[in-house]
Each structure stands twice: as structure tokens, then as C-alpha cells.
C-alpha positions as CSV (number, residue, x, y, z in Angstrom):
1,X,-7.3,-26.5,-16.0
2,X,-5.9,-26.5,-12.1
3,X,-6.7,-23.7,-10.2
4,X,-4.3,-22.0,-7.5
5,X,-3.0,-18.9,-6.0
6,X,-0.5,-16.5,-7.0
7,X,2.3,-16.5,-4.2
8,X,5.3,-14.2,-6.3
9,X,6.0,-12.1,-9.0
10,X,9.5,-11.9,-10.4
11,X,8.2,-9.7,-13.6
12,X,8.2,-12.6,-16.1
13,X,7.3,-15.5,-14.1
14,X,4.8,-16.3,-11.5
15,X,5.0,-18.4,-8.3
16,X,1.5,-20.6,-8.4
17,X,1.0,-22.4,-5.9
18,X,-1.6,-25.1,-6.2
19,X,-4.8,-25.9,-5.0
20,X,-4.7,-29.6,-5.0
21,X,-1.5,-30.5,-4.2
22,X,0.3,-27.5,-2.7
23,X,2.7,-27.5,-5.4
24,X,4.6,-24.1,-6.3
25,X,4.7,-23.7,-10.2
26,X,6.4,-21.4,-12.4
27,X,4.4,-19.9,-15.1
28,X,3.9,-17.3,-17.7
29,X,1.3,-15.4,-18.9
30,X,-0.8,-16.9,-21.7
31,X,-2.7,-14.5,-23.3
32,X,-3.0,-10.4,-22.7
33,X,-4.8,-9.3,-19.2
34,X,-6.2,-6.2,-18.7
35,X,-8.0,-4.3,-15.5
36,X,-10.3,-1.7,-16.7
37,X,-8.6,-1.1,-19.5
38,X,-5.8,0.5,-17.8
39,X,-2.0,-0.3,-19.1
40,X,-0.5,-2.4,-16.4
41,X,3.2,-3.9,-16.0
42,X,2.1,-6.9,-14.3
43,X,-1.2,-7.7,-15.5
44,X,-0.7,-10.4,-12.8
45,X,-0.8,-9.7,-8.6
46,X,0.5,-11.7,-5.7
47,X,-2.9,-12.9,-4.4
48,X,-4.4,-13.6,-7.4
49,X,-6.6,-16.9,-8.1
50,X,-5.7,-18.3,-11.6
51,X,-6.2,-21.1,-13.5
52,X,-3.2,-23.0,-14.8
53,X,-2.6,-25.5,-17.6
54,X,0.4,-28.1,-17.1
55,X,3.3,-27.2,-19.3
56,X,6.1,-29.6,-18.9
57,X,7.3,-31.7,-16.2
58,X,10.1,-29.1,-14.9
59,X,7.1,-27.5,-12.9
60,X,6.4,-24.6,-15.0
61,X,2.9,-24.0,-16.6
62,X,0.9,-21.2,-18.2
63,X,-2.0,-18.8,-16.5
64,X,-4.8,-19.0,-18.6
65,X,-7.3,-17.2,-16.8
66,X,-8.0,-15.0,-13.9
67,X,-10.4,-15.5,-11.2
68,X,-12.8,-12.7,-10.3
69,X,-11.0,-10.0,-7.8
70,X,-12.5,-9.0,-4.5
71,X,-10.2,-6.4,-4.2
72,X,-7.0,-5.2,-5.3
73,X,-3.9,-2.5,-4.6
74,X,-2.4,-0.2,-7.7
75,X,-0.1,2.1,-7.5
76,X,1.4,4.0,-10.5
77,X,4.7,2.1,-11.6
78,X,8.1,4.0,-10.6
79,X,9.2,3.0,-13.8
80,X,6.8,3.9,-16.4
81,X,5.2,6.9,-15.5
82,X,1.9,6.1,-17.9
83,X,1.4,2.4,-16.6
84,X,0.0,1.2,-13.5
85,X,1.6,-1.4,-11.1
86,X,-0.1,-4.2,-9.1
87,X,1.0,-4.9,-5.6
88,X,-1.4,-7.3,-4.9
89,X,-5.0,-8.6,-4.9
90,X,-7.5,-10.4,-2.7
91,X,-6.4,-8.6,0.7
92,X,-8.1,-8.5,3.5
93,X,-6.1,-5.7,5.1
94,X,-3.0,-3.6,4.3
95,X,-0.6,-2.6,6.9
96,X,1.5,0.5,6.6
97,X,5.1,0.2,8.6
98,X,6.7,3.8,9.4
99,X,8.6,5.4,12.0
100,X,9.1,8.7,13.5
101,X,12.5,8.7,13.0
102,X,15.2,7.0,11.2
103,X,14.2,7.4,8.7
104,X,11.7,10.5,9.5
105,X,8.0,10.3,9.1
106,X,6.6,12.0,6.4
107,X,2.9,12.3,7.3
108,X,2.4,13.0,3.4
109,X,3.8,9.8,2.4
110,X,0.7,8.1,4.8
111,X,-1.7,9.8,2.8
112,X,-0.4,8.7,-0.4
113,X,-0.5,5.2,0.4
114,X,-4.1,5.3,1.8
115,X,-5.1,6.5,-1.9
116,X,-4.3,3.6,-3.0
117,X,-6.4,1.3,-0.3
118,X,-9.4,3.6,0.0
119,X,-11.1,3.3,-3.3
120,X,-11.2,-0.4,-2.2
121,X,-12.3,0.0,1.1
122,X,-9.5,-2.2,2.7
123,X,-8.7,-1.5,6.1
124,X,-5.5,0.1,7.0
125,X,-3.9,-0.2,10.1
126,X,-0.8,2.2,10.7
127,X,2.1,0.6,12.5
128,X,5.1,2.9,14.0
129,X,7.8,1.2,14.4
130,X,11.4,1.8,16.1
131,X,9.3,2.8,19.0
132,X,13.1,2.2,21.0
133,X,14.4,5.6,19.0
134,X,11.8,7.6,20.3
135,X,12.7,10.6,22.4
136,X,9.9,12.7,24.3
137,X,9.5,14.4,21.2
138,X,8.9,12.1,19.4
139,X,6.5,10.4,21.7
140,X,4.5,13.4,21.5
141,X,4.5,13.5,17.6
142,X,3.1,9.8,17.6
143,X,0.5,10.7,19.7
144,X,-0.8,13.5,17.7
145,X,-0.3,11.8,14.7
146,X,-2.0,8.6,16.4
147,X,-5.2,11.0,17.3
148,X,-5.4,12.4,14.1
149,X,-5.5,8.9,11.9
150,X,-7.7,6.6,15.1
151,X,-10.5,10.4,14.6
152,X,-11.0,8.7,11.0
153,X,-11.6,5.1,11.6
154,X,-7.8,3.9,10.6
155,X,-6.0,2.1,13.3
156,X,-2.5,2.8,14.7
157,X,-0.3,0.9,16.9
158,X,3.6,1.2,18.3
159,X,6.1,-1.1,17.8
160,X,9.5,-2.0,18.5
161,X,11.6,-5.1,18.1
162,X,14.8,-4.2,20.5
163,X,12.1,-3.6,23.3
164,X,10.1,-6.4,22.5
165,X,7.1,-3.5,22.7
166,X,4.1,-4.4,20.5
167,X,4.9,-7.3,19.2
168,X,2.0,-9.9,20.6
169,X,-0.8,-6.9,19.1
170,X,0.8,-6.8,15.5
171,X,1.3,-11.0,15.7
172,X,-2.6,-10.7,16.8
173,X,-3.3,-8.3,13.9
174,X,-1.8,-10.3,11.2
175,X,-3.4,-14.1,12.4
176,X,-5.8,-15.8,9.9
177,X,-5.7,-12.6,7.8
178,X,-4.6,-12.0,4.0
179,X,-2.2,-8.8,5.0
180,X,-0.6,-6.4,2.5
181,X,2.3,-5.7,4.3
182,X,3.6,-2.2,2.7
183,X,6.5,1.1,4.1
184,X,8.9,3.1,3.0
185,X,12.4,1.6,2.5
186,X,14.6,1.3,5.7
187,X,11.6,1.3,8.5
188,X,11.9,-2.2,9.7
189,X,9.5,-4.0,7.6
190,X,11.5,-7.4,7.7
191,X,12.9,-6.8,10.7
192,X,9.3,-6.4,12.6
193,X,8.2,-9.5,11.1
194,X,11.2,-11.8,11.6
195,X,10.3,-11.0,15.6
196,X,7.7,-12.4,15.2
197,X,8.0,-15.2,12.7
198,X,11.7,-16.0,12.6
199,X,11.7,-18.9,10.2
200,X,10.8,-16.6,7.3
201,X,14.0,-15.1,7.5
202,X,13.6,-12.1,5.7
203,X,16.3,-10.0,4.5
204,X,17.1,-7.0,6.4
205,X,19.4,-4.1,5.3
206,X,20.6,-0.8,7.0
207,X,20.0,2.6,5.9
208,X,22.2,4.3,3.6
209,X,25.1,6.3,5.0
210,X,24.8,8.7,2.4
211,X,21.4,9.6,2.2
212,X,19.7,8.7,5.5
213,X,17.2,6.6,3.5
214,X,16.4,2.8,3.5
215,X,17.6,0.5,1.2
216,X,15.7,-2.4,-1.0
217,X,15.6,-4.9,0.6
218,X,12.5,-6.8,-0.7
219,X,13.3,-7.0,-4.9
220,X,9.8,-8.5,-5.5
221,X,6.3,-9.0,-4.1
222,X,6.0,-12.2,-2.5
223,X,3.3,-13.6,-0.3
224,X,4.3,-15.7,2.9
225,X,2.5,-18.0,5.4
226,X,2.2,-17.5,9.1
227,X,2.3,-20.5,10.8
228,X,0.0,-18.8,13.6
229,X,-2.8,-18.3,11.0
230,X,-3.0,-16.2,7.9
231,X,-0.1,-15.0,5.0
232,X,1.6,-12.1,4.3
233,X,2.1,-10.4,1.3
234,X,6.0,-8.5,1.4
235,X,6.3,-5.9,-1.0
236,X,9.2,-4.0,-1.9
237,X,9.8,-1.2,0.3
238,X,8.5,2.3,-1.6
239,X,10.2,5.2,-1.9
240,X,8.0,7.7,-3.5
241,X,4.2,7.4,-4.3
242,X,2.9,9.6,-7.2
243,X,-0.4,9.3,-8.8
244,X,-0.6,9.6,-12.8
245,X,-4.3,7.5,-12.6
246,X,-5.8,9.8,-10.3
247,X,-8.4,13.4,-11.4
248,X,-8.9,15.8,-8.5
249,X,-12.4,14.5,-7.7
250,X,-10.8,11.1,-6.9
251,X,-8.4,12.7,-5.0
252,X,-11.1,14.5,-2.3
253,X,-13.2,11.2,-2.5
254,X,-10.1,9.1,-1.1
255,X,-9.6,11.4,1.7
256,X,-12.9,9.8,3.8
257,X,-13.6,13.0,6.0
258,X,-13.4,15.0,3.0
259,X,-16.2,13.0,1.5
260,X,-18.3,12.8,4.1
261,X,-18.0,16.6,4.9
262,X,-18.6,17.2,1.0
263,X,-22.4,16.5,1.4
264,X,-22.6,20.0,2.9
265,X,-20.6,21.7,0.2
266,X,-22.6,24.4,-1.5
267,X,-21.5,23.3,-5.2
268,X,-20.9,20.1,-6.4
269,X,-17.6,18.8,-7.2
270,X,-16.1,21.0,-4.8
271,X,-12.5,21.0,-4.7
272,X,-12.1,22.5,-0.9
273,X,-9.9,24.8,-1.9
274,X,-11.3,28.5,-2.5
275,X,-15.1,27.7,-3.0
276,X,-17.7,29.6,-1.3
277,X,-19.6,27.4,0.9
278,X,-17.3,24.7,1.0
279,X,-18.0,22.4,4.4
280,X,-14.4,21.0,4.2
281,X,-12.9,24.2,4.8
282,X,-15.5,25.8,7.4
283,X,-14.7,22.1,9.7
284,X,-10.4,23.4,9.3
285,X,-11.5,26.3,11.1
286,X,-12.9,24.8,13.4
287,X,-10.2,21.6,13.9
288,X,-12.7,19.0,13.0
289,X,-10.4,18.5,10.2
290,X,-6.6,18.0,10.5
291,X,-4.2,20.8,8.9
292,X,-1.5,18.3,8.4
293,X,-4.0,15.9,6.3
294,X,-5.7,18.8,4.6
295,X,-2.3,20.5,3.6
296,X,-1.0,17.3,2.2
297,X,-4.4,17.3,0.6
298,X,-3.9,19.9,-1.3
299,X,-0.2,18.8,-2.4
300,X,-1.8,15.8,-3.8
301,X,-4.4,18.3,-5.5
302,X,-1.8,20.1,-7.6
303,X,0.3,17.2,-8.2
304,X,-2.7,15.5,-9.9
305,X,-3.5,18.3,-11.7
306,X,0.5,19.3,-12.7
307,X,0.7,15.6,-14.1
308,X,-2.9,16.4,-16.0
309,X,-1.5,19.2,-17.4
310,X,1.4,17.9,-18.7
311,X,-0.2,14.6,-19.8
312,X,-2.4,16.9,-22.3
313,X,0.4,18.8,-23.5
314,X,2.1,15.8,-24.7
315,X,-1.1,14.4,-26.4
316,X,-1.2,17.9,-28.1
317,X,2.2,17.7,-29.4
């Protein structure tokens, strides 16, 4: 079998591109792939080694196996609320696009999204972009926002492609890397990295009149090469984030101060809610933990257990 590296996914067909020869293949799935026994969509990620077997002479073949993982990025699917997606695998780094405004930054949304990279331990660097929209305002919002994200080890960094503002850091941060490139619909994913590397070409949309939201622009995952060093893998842009997979413990252990802190907890398994002796909640009072992270915390918290809740129910019936 020829061994080689999963460059797209279209939902039936992969994009392999090979080892040997640099050839891009189209192939299927032969055979049923699982991750930890949990019910996937696409058992398959962009950034996946696999072997192949030749199929026919159109360029198509047939993944057979796949290599071991050191890492990967799930997210429950949009579609089907009791399956998991893959966004992609092998990663050295994920990079979270967002902006102030246009559209609005929704802290919460940041959160969510670093669920999904912590259990893995990838780093995350935050980028604002639009920096150009920005009034003093919204300066100031960045810069809190900024402080509150760089106090826990994730970096953060402005950017703006009508200013040319940024541009030479986030071409630095990407070179010779394996990037998971990841925002919400309609903040300049595309747009950032066409400044930078314009052959790619990516398609760029507005956002919608009607809603004040972004529009897809990205339909699926697709990894890209930089010709400064590195690739990039473009994933569609994301809308909402909601976490079927996820039990409340999980949910405290992603949040990294929270886990730290949670040594000091009086009991166990604390839930840093309304527990006596709970170290989470005694560092809020004192602002050596953030209100806007621990108030999104607790969204997450009952959102997770809602989806429990009504996950048993339906078992039951």
C-alpha cells in the first residue's frame, strides 16, 4: 500500500495526496473507522496519514488504514446532534480568527472553540481581525479581552488587511507550521490569508444584509501549502459550537485556570458553582479569575448538563 496525507474532505471522497510522487488522489473509505468508539460523520480528517491502495487509473483509490494520530480537533456535528465531526488531525497549532465588530465578538464563542483544542493540548493563538473598524471602544475591549486570554498562556494578536497592520506577525505565525485555521462565518478568514498568500485565492463573501452574520464561504475542510513554509488547514467558517460529547467535569478541566485552581477545592469534582470551599470561586473574588470566562463557564455548565438531561430522557422513552 502507498502511504500519503489527507489534503480535503468533500463528505464522500478524500483528497490524498501522495507521499512518493506528490500526486493528489481521490478515494473512499474501505472499511468502517472509528475514534474511541465515538459515532463520527467523517471517520476521516484533513491531516490524516493513510495508507492507500491503487484503484483504477482515473486517480481514485481506497484508504485502507489510518496512521497513528498525534492529535486531533472534534467538534459535535451541526447536523446530527448525536455524532461527532472531525475538523482535522495532526496540528501543530489552531488559530482562532474573530473580530470586535462586524460581526460582534462574542467572548463565549472563544471559549467554546478552545474546548475543543484543550483536551489536546494544541496551542491556540487568538487573532482579531478588522483591526481598521475599530473605534476607541473597541480598542479598549481588545485590550481587555487581550489581557484576559495572554494571563492564561493563549496568545493574541491584531490584525487588519486594509491597514496592512499585522500581517508580517500572523505570516511569521503560520511559517513551517501545520495550522488549523478556524472563526466564525464573515470575520475575514480568507480575506486575512489571501494578504498574505494571494495565489491561494480563497473565496471571500460579505456578510448578510439581513442578519448581520457571515456567510459560508469555505463548503469543506481543505488543507493548503504556504509557499513561505508550512500548510494551512481552511475550515468552514462556524456559526454555533455546542457540545453533546462533553460531562461537566470535562467542561472545568478544559477551562486551564479552572483546573489548576481545582487542586485547592475542598471536595473533589467540584463544579465551582455553589460548593463550600471551592478555590475557583474564592480567586473570582478576588479577580485572579475572569468574570467574562467564568460566566461563560457556567453557560457551558448547564448547556452540558440540559443536553444530558434530555439525552437520558430520550433513552428512557
Amino acid at each position: 500500500m502507498i502511504s500519503g496525507t489527507v489534503i480535503k474532505s468533500t463528505g464522500s471522497w478524500y483528497n490524498v495526496r501522495i507521499d512518493e510522487t506528490g500526486a493528489v488522489w481521490q478515494c473512499r473509505i474501505g472499511g468502517k473507522f472509528r475514534l474511541n468508539n465515538l459515532s463520527l460523520t467523517n471517520p476521516v480528517a484533513v491531516g490524516d496519514r493513510v495508507e492507500v491502495e491503487f484503484e483504477n487509473h482515473e486517480g481514485q483509490g481506497m484508504i485502507r488504514k489510518i496512521l497513528p494520530r498525534r492529535n486531533f480537533v472534534v467538534r459535535q456535528s451541526p447536523r446530527r446532534k448525536h455524532d461527532l465531526h472531525l475538523l482535522a488531525a495532526n496540528i501543530d497549532q489552531a488559530v482562532l480568527i474573530v473580530t470586535i465588530v462586524h460581526p460582534n465578538v462574542k467572548p463565549g464563542f472563544i471559549d467554546r472553540f478552545l474546548l475543543m483544542t484543550e483536551p489536546q493540548e494544541i496551542p491556540v493563538t487568538i487573532v482579531f481581525n478588522k483591526g481598521d473598524l475599530y473605534d476607541d471602544e473597541d480598542v479598549s475591549l481588545f485590550f481587555a479581552i487581550k489581557e484576559i486570554y495572554e494571563k492564561i498562556g493563549y496568545k493574541v494578536m491584531a490584525t487588519s488587511v486594509v491597514d496592512n497592520k499585522g500581517l508580517d506577525a500572523f505570516r511569521e505565525l503560520l511559517k513551517d507550521k501545520t495550522t488549523l485555521l478556524s472563526g466564525q462565518s464573515g470575520v475575514g478568514k480568507s480575506s486575512l490569508v489571501n494578504a498574505i498568500q494571494p495565489q491561494l485565492d480563497l473565496r471571500t463573501g460579505d456578510l448578510s444584509g439581513h442578519s448581520g452574520k457571515g456567510q459560508h464561504t469555505t463548503t469543506f475542510a481543505e488543507m493548503h501549502t504556504l509557499d513561505f513554509g508550512g500548510t494551512i488547514i481552511d475550515t468552514p467558517g462556524i456559526k454555533t459550537l455546542t457540545f453533546l460529547d462533553k460531562d461537566p467535569n470535562n467542561v472545568a478541566h478544559c477551562y486551564r485556570e479552572f483546573f489548576v485552581l481545582s487542586e485547592n477545592c475542598k471536595y473533589r469534582g467540584c463544579l465551582h458553582r455553589n460548593e463550600p470551599g471551592c478555590a475557583v470561586r474564592a480567586a473570582l473574588e478576588t479577580g485572579e479569575v475572569s468574570e467574562l470566562r467564568y460566566q461563560s463557564y457556567l453557560g457551558l455548565l448547564q448547556e452540558v448538563e440540559d443536553q444530558n438531561y434530555w439525552e437520558r430522557k430520550e433513552l428512557e422513552e
